[in-house]
ROTOR-649800 format. One line per 3 residues: their letters; for each residue x, y, z of N, C-alpha, C. Coordinates in steps of 0.1 Angstrom, whole numbers, plus 5000, padded with zeros to 4 digits. Layout:
<recs>
a) X Y Z X Y Z X Y Z ~ ... .
</recs>
This chain:
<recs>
xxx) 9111 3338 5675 9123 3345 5673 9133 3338 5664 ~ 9134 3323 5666 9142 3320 5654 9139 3318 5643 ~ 9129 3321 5641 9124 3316 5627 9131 3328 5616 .
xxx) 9124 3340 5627 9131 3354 5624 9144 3357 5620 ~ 9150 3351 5630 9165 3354 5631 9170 3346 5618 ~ 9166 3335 5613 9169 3324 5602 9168 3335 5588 .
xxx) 9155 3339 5588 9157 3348 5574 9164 3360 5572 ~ 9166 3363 5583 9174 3376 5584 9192 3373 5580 ~ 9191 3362 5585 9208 3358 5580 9210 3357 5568 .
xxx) 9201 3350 5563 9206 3352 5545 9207 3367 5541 ~ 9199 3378 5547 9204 3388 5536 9210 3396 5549 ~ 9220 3392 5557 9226 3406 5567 9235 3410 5561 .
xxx) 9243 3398 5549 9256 3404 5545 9253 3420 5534 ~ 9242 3420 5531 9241 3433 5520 9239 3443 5534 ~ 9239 3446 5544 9235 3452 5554 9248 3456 5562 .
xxx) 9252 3472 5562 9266 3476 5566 9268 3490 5569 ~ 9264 3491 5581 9262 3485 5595 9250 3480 5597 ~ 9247 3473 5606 9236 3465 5609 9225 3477 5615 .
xxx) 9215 3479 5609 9203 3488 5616 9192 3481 5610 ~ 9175 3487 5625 9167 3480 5622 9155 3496 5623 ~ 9145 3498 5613 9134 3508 5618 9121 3500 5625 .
xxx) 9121 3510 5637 9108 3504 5645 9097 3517 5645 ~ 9084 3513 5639 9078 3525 5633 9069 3526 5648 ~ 9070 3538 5655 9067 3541 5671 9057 3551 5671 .
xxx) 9042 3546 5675 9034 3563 5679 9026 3558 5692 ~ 9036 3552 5698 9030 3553 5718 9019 3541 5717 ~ 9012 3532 5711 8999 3525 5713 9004 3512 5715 .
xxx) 8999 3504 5719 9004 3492 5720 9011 3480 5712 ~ 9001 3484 5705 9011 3477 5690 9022 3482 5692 ~ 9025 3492 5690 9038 3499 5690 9047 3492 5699 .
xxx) 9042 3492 5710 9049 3488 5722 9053 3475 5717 ~ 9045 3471 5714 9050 3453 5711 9062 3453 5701 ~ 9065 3465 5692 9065 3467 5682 9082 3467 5680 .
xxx) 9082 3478 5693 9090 3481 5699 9100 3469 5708 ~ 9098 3462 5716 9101 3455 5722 9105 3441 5710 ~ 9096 3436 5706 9104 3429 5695 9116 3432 5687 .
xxx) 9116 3444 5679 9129 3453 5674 9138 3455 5686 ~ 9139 3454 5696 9149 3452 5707 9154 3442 5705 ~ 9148 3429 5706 9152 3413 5706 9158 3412 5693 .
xxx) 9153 3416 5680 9163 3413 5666 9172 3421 5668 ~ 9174 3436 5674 9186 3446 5674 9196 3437 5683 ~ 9196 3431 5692 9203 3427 5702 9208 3411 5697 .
xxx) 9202 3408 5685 9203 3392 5683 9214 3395 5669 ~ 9214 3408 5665 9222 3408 5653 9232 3426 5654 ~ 9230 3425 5668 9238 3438 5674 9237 3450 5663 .
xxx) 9220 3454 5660 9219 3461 5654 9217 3476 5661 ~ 9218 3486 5654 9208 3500 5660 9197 3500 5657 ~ 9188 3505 5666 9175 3507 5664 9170 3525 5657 .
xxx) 9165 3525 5648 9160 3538 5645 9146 3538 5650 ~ 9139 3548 5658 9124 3546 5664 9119 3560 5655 ~ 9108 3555 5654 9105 3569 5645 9092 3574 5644 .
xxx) 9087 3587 5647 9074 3588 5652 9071 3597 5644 ~ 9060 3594 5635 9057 3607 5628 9042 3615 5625 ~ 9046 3622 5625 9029 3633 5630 9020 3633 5616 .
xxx) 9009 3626 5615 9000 3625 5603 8996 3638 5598 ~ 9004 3648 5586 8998 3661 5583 8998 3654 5570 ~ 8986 3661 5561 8986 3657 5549 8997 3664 5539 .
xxx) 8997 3659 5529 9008 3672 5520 9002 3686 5515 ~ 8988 3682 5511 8986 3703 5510 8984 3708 5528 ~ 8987 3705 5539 8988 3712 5551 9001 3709 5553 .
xxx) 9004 3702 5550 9024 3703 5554 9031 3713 5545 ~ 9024 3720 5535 9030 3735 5533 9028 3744 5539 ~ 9014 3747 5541 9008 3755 5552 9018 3758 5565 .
xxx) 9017 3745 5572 9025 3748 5584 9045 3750 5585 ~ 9046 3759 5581 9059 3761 5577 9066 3773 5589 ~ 9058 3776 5598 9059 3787 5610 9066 3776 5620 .
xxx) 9078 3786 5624 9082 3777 5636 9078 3771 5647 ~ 9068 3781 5651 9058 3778 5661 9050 3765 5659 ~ 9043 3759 5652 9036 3749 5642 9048 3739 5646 .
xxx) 9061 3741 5640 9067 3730 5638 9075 3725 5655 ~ 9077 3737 5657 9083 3735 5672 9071 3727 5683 ~ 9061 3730 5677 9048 3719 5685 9048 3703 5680 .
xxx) 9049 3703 5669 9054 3689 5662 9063 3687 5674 ~ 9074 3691 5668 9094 3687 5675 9082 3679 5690 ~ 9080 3693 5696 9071 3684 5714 9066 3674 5711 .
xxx) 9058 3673 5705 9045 3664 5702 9059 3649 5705 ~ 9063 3650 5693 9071 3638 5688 9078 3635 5703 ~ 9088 3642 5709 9093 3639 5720 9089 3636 5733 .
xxx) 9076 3637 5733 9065 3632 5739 9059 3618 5742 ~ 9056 3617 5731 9058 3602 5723 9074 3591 5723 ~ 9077 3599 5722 9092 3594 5721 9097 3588 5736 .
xxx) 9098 3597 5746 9101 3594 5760 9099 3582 5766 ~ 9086 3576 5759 9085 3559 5764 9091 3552 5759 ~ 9095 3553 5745 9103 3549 5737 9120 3545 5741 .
xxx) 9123 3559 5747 9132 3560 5754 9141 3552 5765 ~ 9130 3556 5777 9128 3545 5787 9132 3534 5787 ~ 9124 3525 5776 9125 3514 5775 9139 3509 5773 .
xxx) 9142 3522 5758 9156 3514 5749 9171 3517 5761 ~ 9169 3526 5771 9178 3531 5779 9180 3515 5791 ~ 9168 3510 5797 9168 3498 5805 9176 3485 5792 .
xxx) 9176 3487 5779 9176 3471 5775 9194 3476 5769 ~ 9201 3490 5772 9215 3490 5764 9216 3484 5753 ~ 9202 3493 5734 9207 3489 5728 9213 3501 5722 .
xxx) 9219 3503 5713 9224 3515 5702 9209 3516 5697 ~ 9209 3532 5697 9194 3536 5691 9191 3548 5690 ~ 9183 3555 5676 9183 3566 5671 9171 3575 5675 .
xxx) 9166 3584 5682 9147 3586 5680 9146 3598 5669 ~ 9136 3597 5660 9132 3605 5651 9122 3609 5653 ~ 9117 3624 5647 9107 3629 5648 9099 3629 5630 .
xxx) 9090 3628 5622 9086 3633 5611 9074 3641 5607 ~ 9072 3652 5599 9059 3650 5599 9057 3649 5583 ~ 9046 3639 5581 9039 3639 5565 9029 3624 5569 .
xxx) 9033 3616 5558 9024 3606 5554 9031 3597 5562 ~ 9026 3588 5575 9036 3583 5580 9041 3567 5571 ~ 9035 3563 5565 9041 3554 5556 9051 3557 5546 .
xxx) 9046 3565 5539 9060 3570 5532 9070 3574 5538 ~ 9070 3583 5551 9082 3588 5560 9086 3572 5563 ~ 9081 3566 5568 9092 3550 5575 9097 3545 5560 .
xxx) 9090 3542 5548 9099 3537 5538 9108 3546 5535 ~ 9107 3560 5534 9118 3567 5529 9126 3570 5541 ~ 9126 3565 5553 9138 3565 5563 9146 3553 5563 .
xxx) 9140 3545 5559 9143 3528 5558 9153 3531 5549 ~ 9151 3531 5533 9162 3538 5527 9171 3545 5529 ~ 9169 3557 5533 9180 3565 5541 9189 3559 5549 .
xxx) 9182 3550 5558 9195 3549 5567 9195 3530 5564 ~ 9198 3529 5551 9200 3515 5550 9196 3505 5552 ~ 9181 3504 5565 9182 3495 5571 9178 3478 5566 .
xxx) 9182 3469 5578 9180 3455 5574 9162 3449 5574 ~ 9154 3460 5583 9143 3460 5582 9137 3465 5586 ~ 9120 3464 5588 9110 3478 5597 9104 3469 5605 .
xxx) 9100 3476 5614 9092 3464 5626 9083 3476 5628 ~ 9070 3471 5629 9061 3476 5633 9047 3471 5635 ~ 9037 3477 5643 9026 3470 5651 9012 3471 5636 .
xxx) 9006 3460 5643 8994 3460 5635 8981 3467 5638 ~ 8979 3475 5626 8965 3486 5637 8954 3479 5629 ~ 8942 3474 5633 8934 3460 5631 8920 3472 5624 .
xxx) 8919 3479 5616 8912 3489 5608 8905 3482 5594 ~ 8891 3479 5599 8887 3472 5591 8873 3477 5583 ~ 8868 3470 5577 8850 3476 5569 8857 3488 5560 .
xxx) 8846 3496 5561 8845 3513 5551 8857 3518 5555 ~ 8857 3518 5573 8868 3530 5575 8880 3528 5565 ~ 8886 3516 5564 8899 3509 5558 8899 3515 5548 .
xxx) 8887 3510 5539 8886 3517 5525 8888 3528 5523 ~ 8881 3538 5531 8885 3552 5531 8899 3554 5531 ~ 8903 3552 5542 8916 3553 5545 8928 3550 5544 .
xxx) 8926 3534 5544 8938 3530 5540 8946 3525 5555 ~ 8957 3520 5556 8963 3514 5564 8980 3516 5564 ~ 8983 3519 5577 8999 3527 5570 9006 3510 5571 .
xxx) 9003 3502 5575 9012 3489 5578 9011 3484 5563 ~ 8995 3482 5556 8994 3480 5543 9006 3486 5536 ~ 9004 3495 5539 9009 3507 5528 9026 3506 5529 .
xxx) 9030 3502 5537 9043 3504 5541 9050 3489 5533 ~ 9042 3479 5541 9041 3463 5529 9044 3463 5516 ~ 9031 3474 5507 9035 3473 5496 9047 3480 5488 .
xxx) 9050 3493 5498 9064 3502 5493 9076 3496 5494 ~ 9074 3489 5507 9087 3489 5506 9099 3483 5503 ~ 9112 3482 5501 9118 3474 5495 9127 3467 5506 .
xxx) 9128 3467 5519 9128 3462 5533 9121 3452 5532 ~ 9127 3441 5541 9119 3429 5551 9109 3439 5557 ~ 9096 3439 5558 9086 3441 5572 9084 3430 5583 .
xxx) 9084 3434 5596 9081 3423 5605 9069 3430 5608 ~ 9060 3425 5608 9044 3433 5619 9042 3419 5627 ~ 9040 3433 5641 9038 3424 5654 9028 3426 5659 .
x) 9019 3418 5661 9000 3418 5663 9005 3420 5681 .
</recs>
């Protein structure tokens, strides 16, 4: 934690108000993910944004434009969220929950932006061989977009 806290102080002053994104989809990583962005929110009296977002590609995220569709998201997300919740309600920090749906890497970099923050905290999903290739890795992906500190927590 201090090593953490040490790099973080050089750049808090471009940071106003102090917020941190913790990228959240219920797995353990997460959890860890989660619970660490508590400890830097609380060490630099930041808010936490938790943000959970529903993997739809972009030619089906036109498709699904019916409220019904999206009102199942909205659940889905608060679903997911509710642990999220729990936790941040026991630890009294300031904290936002988000729902998204699209690419979840681009949704956390382009929320990071939006709401200014000092950085993204998020879990390591350990996706290795062909599958990777295929697919890709949203922690990768988030690494190389973004213009944020990333912390990833194994």
């Amino acid at each position: 934690m201090s090593v953490c806290a040490t790099v973080l102080k050089q750049e808090e002053h471009t940071q106003s108000p102090r917020s941190i994104l913790v990228a959240y989809d219920g797995s353990e990583p997460a959890e860890r993910a989660l619970k660490m962005g508590i400890e830097v929110a609380k060490a630099f009296n930041a808010k936490i944004y938790v943000v959970y977002v529903v993997n739809i590609p972009p030619e089906v995220h036109m498709i699904l434009t019916t409220g019904t569709i999206l009102g199942e998201i909205a659940r889905e997300g608060q679903r997911i969220l509710e642990r999220a919740k729990s936790i941040l309600d026991k630890e009294g920090v300031q904290y936002e929950l988000i729902t998204e749906a699209g690419d979840p890497a681009e949704k956390i970099v382009e929320l990071s932006e939006k709401f200014n923050v000092m950085m993204i905290v998020m879990g390591h999903r350990g996706l290795s061989g062909f599958k990777r290739l295929l697919i890709g890795s949203v922690c990768e992906k988030v690494l190389r977009h973004s213009t944020r500190p990333v912390l990833v927590v194994k």
